[in-house]
DRENDO-1510 file (C-alpha; in Angstrom, 1 decimal, always signed):
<recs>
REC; n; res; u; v; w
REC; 1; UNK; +10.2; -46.8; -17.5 .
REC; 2; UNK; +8.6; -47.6; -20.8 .
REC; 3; UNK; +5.5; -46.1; -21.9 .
REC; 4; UNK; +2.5; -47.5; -24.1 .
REC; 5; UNK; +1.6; -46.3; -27.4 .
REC; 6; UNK; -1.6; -44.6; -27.7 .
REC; 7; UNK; -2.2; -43.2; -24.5 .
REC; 8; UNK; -0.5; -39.4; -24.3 .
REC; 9; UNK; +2.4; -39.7; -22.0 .
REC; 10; UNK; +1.7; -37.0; -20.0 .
REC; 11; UNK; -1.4; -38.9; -18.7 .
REC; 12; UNK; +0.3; -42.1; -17.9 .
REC; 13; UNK; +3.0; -40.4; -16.0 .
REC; 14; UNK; +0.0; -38.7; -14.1 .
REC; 15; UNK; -1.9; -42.5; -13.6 .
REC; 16; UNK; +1.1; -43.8; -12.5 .
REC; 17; UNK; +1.8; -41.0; -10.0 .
REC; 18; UNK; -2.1; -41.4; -9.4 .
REC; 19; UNK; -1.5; -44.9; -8.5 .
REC; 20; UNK; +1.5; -44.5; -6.5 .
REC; 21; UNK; -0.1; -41.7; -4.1 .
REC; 22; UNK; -3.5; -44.4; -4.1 .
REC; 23; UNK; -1.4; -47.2; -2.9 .
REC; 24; UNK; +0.5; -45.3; -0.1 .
REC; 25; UNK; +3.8; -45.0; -1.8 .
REC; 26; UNK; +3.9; -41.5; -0.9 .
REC; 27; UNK; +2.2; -40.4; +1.9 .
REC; 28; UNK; +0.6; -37.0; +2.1 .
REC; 29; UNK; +2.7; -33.7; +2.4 .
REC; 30; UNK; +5.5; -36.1; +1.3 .
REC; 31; UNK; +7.4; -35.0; -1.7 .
REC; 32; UNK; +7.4; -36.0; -5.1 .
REC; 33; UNK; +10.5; -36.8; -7.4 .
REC; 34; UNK; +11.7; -33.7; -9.1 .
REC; 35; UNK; +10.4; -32.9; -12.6 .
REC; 36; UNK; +14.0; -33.8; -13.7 .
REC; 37; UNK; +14.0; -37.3; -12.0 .
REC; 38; UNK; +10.5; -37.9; -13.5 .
REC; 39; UNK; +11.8; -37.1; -16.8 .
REC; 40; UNK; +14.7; -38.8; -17.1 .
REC; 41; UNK; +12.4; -41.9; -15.3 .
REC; 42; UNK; +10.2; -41.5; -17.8 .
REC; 43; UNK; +12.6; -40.7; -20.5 .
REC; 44; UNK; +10.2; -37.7; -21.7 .
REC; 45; UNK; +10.8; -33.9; -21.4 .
REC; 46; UNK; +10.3; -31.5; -18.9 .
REC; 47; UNK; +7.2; -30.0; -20.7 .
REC; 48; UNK; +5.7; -33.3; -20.5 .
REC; 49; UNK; +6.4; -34.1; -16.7 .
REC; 50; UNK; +4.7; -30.2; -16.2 .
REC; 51; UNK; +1.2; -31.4; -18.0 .
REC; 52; UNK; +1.0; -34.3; -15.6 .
REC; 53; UNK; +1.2; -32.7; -12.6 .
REC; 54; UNK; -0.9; -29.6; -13.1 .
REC; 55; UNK; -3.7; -32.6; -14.0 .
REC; 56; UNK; -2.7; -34.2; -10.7 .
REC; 57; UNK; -2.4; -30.4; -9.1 .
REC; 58; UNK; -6.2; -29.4; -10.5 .
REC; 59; UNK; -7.7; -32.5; -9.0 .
REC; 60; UNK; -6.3; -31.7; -5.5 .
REC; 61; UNK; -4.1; -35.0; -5.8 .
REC; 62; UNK; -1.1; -32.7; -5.0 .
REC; 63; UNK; +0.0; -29.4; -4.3 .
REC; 64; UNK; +3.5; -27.5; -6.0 .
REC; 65; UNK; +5.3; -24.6; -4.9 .
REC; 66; UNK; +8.1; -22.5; -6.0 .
REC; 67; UNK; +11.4; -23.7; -4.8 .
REC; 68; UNK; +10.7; -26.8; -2.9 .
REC; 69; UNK; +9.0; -28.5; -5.5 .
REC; 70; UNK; +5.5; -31.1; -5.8 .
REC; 71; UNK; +3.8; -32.7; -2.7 .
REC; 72; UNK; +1.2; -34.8; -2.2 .
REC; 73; UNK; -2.4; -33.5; -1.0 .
REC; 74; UNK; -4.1; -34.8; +2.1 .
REC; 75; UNK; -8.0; -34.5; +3.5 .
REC; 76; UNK; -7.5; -31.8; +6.0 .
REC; 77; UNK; -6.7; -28.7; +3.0 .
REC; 78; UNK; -5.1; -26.0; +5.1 .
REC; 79; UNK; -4.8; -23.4; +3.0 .
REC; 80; UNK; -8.0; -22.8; +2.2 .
REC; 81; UNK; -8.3; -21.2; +5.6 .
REC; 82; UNK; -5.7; -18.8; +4.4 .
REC; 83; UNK; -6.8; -16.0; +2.4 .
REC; 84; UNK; -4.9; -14.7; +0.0 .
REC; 85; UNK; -4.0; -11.0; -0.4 .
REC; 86; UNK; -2.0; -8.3; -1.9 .
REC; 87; UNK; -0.4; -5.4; -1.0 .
REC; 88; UNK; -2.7; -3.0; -0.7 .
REC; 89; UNK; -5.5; -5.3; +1.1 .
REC; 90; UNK; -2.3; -5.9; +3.5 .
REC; 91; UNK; -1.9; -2.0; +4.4 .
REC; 92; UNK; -6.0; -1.0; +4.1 .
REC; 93; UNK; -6.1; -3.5; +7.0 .
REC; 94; UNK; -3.4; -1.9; +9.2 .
REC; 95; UNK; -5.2; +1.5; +8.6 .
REC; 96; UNK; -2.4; +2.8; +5.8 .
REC; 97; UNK; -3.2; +4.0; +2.6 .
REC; 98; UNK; -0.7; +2.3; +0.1 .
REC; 99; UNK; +0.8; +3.9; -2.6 .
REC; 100; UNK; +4.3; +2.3; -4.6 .
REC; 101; UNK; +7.1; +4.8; -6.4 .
REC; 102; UNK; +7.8; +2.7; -9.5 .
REC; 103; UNK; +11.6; +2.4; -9.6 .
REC; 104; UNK; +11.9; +0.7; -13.3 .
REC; 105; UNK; +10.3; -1.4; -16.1 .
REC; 106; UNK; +12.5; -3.5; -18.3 .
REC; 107; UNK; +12.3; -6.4; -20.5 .
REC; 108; UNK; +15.3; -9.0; -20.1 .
REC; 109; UNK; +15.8; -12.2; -20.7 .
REC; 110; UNK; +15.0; -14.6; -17.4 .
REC; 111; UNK; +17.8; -15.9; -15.6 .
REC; 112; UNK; +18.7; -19.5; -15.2 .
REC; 113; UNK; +17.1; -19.6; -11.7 .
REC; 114; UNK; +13.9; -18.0; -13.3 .
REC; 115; UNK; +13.2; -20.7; -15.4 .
REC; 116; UNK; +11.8; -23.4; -13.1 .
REC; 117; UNK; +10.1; -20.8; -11.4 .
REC; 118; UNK; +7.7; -19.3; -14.4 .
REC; 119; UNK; +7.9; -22.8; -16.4 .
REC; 120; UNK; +9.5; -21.0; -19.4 .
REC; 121; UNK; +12.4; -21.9; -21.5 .
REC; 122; UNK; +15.8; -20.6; -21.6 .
REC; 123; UNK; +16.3; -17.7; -23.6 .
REC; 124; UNK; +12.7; -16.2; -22.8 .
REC; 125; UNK; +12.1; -12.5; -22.4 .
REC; 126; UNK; +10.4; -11.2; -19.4 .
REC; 127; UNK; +9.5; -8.3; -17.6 .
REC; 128; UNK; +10.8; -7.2; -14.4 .
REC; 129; UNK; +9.2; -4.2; -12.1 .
REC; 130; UNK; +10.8; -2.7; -9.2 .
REC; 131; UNK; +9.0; -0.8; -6.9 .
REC; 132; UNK; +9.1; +0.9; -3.6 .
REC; 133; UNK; +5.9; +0.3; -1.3 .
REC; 134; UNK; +4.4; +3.3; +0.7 .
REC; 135; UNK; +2.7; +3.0; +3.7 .
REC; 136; UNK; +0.8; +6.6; +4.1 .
REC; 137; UNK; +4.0; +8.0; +2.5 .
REC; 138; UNK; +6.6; +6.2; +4.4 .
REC; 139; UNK; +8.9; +3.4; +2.6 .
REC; 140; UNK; +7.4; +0.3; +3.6 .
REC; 141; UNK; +9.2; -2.4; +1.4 .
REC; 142; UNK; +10.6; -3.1; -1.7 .
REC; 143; UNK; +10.1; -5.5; -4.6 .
REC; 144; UNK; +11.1; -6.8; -7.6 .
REC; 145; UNK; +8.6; -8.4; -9.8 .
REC; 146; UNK; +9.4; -10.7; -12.9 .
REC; 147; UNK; +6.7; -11.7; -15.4 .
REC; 148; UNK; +6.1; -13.3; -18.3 .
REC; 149; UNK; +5.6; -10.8; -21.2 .
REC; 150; UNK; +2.3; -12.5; -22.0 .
REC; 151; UNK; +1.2; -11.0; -18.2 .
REC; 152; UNK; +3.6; -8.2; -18.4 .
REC; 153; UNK; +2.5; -6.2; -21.6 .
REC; 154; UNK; -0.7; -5.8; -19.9 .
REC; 155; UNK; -0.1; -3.8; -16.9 .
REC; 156; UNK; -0.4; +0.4; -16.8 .
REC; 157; UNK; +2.7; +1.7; -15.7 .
REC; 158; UNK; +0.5; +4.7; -14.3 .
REC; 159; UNK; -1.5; +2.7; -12.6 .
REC; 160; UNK; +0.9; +0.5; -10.7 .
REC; 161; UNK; +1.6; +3.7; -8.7 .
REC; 162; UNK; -1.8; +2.9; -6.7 .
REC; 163; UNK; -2.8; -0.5; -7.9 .
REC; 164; UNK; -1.5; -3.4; -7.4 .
REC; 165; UNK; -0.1; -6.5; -10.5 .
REC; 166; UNK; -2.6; -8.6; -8.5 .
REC; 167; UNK; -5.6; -6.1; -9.1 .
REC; 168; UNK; -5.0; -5.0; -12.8 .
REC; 169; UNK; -4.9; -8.8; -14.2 .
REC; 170; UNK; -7.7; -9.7; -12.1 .
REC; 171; UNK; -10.2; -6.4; -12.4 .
REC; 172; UNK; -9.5; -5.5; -16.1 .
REC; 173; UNK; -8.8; -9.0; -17.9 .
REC; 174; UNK; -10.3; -11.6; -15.5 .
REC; 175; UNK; -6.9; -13.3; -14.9 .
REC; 176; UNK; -7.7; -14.6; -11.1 .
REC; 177; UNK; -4.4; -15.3; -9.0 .
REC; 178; UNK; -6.0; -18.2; -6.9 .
REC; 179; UNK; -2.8; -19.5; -5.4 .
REC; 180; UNK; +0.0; -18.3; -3.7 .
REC; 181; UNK; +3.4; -19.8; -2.7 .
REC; 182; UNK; +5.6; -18.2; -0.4 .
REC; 183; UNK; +9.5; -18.8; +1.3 .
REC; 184; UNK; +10.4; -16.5; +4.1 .
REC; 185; UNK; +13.9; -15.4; +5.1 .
REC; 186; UNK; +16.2; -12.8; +6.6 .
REC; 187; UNK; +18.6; -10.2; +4.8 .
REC; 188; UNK; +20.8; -7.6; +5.3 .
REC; 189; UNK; +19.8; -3.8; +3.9 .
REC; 190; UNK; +22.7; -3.0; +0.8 .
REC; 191; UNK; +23.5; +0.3; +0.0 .
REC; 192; UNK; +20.7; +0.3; -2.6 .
REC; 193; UNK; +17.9; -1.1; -0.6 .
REC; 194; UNK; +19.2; +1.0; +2.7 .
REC; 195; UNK; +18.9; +3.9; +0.6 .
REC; 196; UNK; +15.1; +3.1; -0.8 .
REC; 197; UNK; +14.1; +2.5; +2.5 .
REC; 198; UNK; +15.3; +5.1; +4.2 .
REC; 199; UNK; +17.0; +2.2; +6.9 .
REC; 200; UNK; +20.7; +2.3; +8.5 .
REC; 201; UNK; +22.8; -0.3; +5.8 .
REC; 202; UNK; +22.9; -3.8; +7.1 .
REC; 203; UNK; +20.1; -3.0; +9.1 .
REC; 204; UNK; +17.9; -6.5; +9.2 .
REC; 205; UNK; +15.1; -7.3; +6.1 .
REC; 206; UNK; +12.2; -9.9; +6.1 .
REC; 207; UNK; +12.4; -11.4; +3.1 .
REC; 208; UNK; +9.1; -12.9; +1.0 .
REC; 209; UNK; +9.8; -15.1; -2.2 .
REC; 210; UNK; +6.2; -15.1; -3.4 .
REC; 211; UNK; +4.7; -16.8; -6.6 .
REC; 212; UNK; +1.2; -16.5; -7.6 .
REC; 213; UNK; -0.6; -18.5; -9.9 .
REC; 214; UNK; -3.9; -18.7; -12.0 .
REC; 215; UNK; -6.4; -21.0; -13.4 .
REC; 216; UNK; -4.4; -24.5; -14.2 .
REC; 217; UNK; -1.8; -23.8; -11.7 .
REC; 218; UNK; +0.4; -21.4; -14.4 .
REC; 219; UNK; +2.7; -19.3; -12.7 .
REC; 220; UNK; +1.7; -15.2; -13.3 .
REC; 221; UNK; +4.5; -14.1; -11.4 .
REC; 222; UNK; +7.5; -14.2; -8.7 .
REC; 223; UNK; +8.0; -11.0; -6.4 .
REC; 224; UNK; +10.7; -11.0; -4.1 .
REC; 225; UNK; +9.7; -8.3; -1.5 .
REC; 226; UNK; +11.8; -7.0; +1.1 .
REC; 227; UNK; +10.5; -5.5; +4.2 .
REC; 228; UNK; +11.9; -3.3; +6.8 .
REC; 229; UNK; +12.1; -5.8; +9.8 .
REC; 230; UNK; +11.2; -2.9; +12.0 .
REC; 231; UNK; +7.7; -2.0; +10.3 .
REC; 232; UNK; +6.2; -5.2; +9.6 .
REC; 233; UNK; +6.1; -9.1; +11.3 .
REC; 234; UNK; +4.1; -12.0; +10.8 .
REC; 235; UNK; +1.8; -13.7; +13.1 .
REC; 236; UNK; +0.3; -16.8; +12.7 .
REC; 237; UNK; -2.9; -18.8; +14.1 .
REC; 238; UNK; -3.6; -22.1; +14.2 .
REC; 239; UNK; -6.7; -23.7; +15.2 .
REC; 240; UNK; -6.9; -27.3; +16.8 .
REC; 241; UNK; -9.8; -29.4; +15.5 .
REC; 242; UNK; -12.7; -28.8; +18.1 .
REC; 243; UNK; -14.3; -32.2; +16.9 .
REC; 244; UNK; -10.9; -34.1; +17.9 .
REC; 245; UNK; -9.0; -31.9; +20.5 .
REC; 246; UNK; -6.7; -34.7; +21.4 .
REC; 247; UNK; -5.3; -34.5; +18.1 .
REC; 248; UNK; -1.8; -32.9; +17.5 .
REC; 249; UNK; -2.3; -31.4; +14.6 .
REC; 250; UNK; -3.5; -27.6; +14.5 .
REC; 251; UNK; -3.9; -26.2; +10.2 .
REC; 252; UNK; -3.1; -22.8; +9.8 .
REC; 253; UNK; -5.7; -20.7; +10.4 .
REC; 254; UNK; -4.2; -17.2; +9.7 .
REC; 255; UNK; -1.0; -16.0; +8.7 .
REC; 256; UNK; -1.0; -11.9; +7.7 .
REC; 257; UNK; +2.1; -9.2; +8.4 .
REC; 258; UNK; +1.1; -6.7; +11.2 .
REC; 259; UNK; +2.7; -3.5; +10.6 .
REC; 260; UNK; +4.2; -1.2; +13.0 .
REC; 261; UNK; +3.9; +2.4; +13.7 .
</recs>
């Protein structure tokens, strides 16, 4: 599709995707064209296809998250009724006291499947944490962090021990993770991770792909956390709409891990 001169292609591409969504083309919680089919449409790059949609993203017009890709917006906004927490908040409400045995900081260069993820370009250096998560002493989970170095370089090795990433960028340089996308799954414990967490080896792991992002929709970072299955499980709430109970449709209301004793 051919674009006009004098108009900065990353807002046509967002117009048109404006118009599309206006007219019913795609229908709400329906899922956009990948950034790759857009820019190949478009016959722009990637970089381009990334400024239209956080403009469409920051008016609400759609929502993106990691792995399953863009999707269009609709009136009823969900997640707001979700809060969004970390670690520690997660644990000070199940009456633990946290605490997280840093494993290792390294810089390496992000992986191909990274890329996407974080919006950076191939060949980029980040940082990757690993941790073990306490739960008044007792092994809990275990995660692995990558960041950007911009976002990495920040945060006190020291302090990661009793603070969480989420805490440090927001408290000490007003970097405010506002949004939060996460994939859950199921594992097997390897001898690594059955060894960290003090579980029998192939004993079963929830898994929780999580990336959070700050003002303008820019990825901060993705955590893969693995928790002992036998300490932790999710419950969820939803809430039917007391104005129109004879609809089917129930938003989330709640969705927070309950851990065990």
């Amino acid at each position: 599709m051919k674009l006009k001169d004098g108009i900065p292609r990353h807002a046509q591409i967002s117009k048109w995707l404006r118009d599309q969504i206006d007219n019913g083309n795609f229908k709400p919680d329906e899922k956009l064209p990948s950034e790759n089919e857009l820019a190949k449409k478009f016959d722009v790059s990637r970089v381009t296809i990334r400024r239209a949609l956080q403009s469409l993203e920051s008016e609400a017009i759609i929502y993106r998250c990691q792995g399953l890709g863009s999707f269009v917006s609709d009136d009823r906004a969900p997640h707001n009724l979700v809060q969004l927490t970390d670690f520690n908040e997660d644990m000070a409400k199940a009456g633990l006291e946290a605490s997280s045995v840093v494993k290792s900081i390294s810089t390496v260069t992000a992986p191909k499947w990274l890329l996407d993820i974080l919006e950076i370009e191939e060949g980029t250096k980040v940082m990757k944490i690993d941790r073990l998560r306490l739960g008044d002493g007792d092994p809990v989970a275990y995660d692995s962090t990558w960041l950007p170095i911009l976002y990495g370089q920040l945060l006190d090795e020291k302090s990661l021990q009793n603070h969480t990433i989420y805490k440090q960028l927001e408290e000490n340089y007003d970097i405010p993770i506002i949004r939060g996308c996460y994939k859950i799954s199921a594992a097997v414990a390897d001898e690594q991770l059955s060894d960290d967490l003090k579980t029998k080896e192939n004993s079963p792991l929830l898994v929780i792909d999580r990336v959070s992002y700050t003002i303008g929709g820019k990825p901060v970072y993705y955590q893969k956390r693995y928790y002992r299955s036998d300490r932790v499980l999710y419950e969820m709430t939803l809430e039917r709409d007391q104005n129109d109970p004879s609809s089917s449709e129930m938003p989330l209301k709640e969705f927070v891990p309950v851990f065990k004793p």
